[in-house]
PDB file of N, CA, C and O in Angstrom:
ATOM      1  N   UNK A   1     174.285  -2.719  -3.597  1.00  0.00           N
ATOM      2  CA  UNK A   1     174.922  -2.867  -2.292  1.00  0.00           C
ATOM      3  C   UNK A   1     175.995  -1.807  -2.111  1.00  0.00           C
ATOM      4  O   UNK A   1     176.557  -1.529  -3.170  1.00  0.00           O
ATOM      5  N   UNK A   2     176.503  -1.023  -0.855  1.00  0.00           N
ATOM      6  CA  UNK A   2     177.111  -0.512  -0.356  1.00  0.00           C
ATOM      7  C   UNK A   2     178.422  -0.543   0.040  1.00  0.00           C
ATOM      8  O   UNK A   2     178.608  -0.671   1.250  1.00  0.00           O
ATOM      9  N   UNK A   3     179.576  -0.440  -0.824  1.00  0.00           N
ATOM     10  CA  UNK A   3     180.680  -1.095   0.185  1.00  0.00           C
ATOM     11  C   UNK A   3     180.772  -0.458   1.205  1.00  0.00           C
ATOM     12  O   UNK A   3     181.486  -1.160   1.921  1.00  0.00           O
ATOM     13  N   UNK A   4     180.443   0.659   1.888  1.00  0.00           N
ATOM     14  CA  UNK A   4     180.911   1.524   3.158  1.00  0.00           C
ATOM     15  C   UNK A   4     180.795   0.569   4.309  1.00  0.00           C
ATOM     16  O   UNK A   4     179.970  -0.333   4.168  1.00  0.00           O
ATOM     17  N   UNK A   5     181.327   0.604   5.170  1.00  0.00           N
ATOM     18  CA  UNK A   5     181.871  -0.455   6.375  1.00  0.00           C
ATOM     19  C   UNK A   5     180.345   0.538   7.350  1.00  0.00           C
ATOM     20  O   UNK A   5     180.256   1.737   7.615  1.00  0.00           O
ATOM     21  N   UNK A   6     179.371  -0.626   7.645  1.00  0.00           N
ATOM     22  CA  UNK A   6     178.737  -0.023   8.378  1.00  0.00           C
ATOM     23  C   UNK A   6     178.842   0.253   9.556  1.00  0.00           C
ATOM     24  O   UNK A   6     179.502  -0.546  10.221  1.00  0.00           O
ATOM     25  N   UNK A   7     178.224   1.514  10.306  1.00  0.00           N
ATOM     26  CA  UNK A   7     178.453   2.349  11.448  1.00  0.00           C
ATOM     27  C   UNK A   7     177.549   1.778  12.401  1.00  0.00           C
ATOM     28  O   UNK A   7     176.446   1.249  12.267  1.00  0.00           O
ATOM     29  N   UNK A   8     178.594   2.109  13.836  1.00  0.00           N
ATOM     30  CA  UNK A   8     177.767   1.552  15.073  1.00  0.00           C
ATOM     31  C   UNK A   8     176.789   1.939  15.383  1.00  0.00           C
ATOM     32  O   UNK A   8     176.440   3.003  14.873  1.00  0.00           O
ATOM     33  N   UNK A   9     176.043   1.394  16.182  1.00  0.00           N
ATOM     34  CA  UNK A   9     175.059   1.539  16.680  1.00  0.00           C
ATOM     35  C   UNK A   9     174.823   2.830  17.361  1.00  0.00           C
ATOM     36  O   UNK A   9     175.341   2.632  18.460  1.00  0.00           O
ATOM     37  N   UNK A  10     174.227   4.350  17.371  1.00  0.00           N
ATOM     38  CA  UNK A  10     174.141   5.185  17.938  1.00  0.00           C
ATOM     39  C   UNK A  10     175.012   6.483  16.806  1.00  0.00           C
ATOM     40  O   UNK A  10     174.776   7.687  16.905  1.00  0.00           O
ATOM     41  N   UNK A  11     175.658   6.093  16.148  1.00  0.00           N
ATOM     42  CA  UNK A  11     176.432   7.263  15.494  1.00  0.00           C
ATOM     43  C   UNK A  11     175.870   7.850  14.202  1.00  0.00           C
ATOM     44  O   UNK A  11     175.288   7.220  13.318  1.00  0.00           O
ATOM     45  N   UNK A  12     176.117   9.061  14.230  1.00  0.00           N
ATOM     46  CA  UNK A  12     175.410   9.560  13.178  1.00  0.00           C
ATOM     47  C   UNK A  12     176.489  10.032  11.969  1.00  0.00           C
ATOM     48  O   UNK A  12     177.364  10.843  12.271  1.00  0.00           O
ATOM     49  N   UNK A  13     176.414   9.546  10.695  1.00  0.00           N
ATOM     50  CA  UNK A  13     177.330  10.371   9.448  1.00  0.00           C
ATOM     51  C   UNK A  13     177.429  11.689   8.885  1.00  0.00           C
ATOM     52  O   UNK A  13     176.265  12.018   8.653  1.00  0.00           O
ATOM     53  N   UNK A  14     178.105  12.504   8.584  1.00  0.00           N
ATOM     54  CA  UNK A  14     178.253  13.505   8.794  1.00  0.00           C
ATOM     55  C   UNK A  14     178.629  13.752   7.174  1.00  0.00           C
ATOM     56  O   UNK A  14     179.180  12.832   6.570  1.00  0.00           O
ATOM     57  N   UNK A  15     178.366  14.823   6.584  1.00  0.00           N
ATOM     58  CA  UNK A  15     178.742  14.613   4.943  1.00  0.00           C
ATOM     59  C   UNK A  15     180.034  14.431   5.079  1.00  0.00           C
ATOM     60  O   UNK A  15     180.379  13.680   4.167  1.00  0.00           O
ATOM     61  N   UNK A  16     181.228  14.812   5.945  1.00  0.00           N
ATOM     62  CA  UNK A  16     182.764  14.824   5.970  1.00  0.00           C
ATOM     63  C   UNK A  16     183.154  13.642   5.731  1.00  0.00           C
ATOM     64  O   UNK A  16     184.306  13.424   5.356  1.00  0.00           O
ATOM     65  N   UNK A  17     182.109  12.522   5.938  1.00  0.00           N
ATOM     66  CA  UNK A  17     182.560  10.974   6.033  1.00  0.00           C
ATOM     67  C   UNK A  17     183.178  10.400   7.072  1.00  0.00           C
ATOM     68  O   UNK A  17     183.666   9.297   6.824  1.00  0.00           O
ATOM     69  N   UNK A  18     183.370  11.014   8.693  1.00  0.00           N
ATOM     70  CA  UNK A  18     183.779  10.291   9.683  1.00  0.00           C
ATOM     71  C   UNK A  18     182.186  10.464  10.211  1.00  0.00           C
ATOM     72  O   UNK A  18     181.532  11.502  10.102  1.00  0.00           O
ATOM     73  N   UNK A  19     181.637   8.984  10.910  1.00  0.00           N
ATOM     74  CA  UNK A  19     181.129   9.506  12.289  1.00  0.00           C
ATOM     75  C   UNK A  19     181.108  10.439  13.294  1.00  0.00           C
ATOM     76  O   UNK A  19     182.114  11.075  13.606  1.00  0.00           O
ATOM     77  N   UNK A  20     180.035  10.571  13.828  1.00  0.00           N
ATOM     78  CA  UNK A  20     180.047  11.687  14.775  1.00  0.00           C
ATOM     79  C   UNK A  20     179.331  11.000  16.589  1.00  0.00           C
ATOM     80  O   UNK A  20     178.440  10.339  17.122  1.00  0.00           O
ATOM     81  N   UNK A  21     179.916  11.381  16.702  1.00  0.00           N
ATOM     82  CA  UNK A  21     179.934  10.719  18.149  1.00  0.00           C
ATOM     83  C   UNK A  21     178.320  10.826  18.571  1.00  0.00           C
ATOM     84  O   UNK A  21     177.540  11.629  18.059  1.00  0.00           O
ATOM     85  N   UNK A  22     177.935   9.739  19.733  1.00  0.00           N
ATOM     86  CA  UNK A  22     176.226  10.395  20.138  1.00  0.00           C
ATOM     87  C   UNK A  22     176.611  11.219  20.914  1.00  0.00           C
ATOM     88  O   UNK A  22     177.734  11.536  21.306  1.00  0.00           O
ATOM     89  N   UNK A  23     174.691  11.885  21.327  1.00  0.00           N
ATOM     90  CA  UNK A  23     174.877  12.803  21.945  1.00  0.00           C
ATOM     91  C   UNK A  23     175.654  12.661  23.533  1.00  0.00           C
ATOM     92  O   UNK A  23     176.155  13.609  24.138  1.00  0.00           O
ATOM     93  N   UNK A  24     175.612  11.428  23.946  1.00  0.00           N
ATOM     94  CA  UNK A  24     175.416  11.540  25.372  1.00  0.00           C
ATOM     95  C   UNK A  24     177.182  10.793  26.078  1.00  0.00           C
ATOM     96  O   UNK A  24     177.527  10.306  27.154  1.00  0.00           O
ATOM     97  N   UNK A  25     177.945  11.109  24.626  1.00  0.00           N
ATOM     98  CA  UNK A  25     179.558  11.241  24.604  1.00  0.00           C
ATOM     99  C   UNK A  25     179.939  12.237  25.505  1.00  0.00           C
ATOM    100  O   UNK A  25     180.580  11.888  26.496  1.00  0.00           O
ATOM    101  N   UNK A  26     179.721  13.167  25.375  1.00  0.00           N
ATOM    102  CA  UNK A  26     180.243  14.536  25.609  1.00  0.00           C
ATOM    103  C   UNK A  26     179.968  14.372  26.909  1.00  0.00           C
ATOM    104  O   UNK A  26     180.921  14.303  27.686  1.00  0.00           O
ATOM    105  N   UNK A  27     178.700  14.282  27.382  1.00  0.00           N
ATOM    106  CA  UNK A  27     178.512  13.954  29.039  1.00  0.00           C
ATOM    107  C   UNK A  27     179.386  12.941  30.004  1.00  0.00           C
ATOM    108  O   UNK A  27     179.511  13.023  31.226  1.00  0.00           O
ATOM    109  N   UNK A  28     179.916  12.028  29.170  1.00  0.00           N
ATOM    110  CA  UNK A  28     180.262  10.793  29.849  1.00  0.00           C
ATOM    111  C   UNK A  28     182.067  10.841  29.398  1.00  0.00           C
ATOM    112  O   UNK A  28     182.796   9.900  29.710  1.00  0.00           O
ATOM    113  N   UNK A  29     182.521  11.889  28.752  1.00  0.00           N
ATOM    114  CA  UNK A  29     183.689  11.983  28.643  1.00  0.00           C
ATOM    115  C   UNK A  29     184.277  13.453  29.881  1.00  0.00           C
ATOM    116  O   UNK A  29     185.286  13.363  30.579  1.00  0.00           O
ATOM    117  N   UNK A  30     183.377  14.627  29.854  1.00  0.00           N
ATOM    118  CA  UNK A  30     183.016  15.728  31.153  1.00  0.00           C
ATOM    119  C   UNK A  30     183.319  14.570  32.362  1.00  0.00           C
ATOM    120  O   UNK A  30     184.376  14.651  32.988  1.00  0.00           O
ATOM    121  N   UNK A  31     182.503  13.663  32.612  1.00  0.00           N
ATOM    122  CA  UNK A  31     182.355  13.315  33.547  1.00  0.00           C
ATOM    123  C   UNK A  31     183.767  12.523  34.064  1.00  0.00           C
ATOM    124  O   UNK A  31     184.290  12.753  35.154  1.00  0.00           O
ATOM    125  N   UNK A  32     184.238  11.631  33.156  1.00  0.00           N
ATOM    126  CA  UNK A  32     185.547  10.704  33.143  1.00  0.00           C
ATOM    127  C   UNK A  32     186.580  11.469  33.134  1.00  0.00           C
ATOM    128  O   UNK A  32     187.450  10.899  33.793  1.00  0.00           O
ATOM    129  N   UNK A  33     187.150  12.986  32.528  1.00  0.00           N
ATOM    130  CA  UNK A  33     187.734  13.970  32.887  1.00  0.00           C
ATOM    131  C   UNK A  33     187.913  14.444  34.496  1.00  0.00           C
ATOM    132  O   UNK A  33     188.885  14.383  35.248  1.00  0.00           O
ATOM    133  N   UNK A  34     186.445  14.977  34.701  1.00  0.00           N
ATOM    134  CA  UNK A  34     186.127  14.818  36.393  1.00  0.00           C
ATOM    135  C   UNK A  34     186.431  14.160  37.592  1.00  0.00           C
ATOM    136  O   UNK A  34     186.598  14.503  38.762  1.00  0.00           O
ATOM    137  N   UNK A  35     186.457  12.917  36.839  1.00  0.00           N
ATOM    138  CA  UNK A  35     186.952  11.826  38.300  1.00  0.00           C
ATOM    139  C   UNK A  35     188.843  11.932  38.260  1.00  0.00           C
ATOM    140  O   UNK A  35     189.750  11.780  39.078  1.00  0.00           O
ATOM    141  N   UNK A  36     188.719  12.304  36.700  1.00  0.00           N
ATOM    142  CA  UNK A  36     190.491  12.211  36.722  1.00  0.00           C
ATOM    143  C   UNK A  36     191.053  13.376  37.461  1.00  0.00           C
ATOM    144  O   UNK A  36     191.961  12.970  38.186  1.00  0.00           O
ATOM    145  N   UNK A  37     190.909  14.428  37.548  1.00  0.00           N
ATOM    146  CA  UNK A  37     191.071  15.814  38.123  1.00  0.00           C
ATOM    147  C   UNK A  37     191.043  15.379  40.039  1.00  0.00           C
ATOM    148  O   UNK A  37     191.913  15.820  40.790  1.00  0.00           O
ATOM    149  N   UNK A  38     190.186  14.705  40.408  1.00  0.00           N
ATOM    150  CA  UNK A  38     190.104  14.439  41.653  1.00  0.00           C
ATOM    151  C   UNK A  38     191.583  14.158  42.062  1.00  0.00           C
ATOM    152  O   UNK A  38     192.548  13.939  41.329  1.00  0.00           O
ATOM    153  N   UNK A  39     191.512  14.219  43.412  1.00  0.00           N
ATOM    154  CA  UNK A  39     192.673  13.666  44.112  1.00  0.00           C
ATOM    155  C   UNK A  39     192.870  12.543  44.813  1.00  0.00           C
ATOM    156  O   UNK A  39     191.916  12.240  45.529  1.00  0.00           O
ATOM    157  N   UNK A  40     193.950  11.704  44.849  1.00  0.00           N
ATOM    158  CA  UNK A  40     193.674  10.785  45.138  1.00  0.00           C
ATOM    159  C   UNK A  40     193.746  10.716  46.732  1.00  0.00           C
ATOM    160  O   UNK A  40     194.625  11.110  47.499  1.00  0.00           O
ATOM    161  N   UNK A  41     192.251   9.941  47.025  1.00  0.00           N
ATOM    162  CA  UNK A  41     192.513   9.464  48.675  1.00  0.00           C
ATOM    163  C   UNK A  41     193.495   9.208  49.841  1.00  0.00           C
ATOM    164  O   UNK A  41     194.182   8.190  49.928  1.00  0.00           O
ATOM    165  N   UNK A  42     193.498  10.127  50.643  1.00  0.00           N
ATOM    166  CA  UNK A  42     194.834   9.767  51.569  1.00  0.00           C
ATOM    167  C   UNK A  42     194.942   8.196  52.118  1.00  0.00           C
ATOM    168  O   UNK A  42     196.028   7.659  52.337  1.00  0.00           O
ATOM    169  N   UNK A  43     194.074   7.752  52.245  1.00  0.00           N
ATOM    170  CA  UNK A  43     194.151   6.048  52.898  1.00  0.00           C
ATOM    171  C   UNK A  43     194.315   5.522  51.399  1.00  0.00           C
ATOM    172  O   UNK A  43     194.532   4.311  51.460  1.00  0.00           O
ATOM    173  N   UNK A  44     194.296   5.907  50.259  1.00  0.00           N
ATOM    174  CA  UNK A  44     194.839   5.075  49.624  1.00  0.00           C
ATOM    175  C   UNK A  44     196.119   5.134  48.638  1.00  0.00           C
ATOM    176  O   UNK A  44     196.424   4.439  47.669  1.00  0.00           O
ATOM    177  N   UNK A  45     196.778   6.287  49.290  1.00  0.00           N
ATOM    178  CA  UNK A  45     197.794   7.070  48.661  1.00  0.00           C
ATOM    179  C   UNK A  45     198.840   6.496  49.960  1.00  0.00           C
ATOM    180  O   UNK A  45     200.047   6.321  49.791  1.00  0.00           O
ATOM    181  N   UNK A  46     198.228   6.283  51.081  1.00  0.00           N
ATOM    182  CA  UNK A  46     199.201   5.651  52.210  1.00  0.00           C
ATOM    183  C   UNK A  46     199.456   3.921  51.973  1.00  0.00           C
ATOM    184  O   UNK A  46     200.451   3.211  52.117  1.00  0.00           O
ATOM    185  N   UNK A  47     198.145   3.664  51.574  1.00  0.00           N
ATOM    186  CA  UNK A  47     198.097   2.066  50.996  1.00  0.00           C
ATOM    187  C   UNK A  47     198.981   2.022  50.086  1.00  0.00           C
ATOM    188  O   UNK A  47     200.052   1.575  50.496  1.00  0.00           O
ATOM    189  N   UNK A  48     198.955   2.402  48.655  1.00  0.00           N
ATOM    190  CA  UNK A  48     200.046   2.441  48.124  1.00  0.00           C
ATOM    191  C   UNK A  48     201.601   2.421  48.401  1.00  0.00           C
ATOM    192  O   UNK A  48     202.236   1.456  47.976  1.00  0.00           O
ATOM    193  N   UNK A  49     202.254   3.431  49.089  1.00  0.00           N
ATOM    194  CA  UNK A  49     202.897   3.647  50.252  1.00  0.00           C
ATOM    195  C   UNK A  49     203.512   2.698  50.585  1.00  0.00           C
ATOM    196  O   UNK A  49     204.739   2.696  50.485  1.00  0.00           O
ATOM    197  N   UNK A  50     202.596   1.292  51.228  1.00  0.00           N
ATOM    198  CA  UNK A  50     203.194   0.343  52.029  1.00  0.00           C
ATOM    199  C   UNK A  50     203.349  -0.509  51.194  1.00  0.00           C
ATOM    200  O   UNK A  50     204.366  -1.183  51.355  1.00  0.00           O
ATOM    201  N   UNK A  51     202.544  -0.829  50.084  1.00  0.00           N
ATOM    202  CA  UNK A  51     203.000  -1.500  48.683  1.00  0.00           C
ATOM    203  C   UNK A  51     204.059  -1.665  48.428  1.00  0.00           C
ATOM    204  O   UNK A  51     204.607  -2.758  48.289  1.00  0.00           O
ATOM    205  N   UNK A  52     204.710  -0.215  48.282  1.00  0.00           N
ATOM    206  CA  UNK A  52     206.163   0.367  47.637  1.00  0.00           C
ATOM    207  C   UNK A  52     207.300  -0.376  48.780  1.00  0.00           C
ATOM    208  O   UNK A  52     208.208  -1.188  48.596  1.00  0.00           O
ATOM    209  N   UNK A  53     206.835   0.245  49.908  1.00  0.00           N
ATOM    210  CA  UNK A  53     207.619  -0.119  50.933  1.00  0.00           C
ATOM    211  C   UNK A  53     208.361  -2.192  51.220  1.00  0.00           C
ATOM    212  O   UNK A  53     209.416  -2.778  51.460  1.00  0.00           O
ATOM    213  N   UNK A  54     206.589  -2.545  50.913  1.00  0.00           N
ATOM    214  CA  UNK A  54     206.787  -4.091  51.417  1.00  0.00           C
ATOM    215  C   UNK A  54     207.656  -5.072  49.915  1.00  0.00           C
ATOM    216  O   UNK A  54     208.392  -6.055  49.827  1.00  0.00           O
ATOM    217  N   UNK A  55     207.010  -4.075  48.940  1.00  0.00           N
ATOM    218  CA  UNK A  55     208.139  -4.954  47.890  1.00  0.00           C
ATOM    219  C   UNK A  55     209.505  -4.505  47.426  1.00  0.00           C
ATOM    220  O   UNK A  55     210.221  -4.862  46.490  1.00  0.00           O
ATOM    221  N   UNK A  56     209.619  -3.706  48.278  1.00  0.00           N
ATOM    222  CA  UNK A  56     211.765  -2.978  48.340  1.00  0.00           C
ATOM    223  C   UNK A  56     212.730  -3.719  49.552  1.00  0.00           C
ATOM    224  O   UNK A  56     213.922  -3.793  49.850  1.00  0.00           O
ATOM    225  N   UNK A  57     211.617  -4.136  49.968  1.00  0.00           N
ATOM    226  CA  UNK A  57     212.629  -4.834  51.622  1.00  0.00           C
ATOM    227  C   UNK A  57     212.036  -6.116  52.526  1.00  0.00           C
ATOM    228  O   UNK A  57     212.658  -6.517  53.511  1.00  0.00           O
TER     229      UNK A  57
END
């Protein structure tokens, strides 16, 4: 038997001894980067706005 703490589902071992991420990481971290870079919506940057506003007064 093995003591090594077995690895998730999808990851591959690497001789270094950490996991290595799957392939389809890299796509879905690009992508979550992406939405962060966006700007945020004026109707909801004004929504906010009145948030600020209605719980100061």
């Amino acid at each position: 038997m093995s003591k090594e703490k077995p690895m998730n589902r999808g990851q591959v071992r690497r001789k270094g001894g950490k996991p290595q991420a799957p392939e389809w990481a890299d796509g879905l971290k690009r992508l979550y980067d992406s939405v962060l870079d966006e700007p945020l919506p004026d109707t909801f940057a004004q929504l906010l706005d009145k948030l600020d506003d209605s719980s100061h007064g």
